[in-house]
Each structure stands twice: as C-alpha cells, then as structure tokens.
Phi, psi and omega in degrees: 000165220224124191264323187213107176276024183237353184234354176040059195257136153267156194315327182279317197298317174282284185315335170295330215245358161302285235283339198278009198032062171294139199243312148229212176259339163320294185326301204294326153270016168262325139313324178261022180047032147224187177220160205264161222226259219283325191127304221269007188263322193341312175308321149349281217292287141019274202296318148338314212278336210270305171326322185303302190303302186304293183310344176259023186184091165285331206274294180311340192263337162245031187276289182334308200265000000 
C-alpha cells in the first residue's frame, strides 16, 4: 500500500527506512530519497516513527499511557 502517493513510497519502504532510527519524517524521507510534497502523508509518516520507537523502547511506551 502506498504511504506517500506523490513520491510513490510504499509502506514497507517507509517503514524499514521508520525503522533505521529514524527520528522524525525528514529522516524517513530522507532515507527513501525523497522529500515530501503535498503533505497529507506526514501523519503517517509520524505515527511509523513512533511504532518504531515504541517497539525499540518498550519501557517509553509505557511510560507514555
């Protein structure tokens, strides 16, 4: 499924490059050698960054609730 359709970035892609210890969505695109256009993906792209982060810092996630 395709996460940033102006840049035709798919889910798996962004995530591996999420996963890289990627920090914000600049990182994440900036891994997949693009940069974002239109917008509407940023939240996504976010909420990737944040699953990462949880799942690599379990202790931050349940800190969180």
């Amino acid at each position: 499924m395709y996460v940033c359709i102006c840049n035709a970035i798919k889910d798996k892609e962004m995530s591996a490059a999420a996963g890289d210890d990627a920090s914000t969505v600049a990182d994440v695109f900036k891994r997949c050698g693009a940069r974002p256009k239109c917008g509407k993906c940023l939240p996504d792209v976010a909420e990737l960054i944040e699953q990462h982060q949880d799942a690599a810092h379990p202790a931050r996630a349940i800190a969180a609730e």
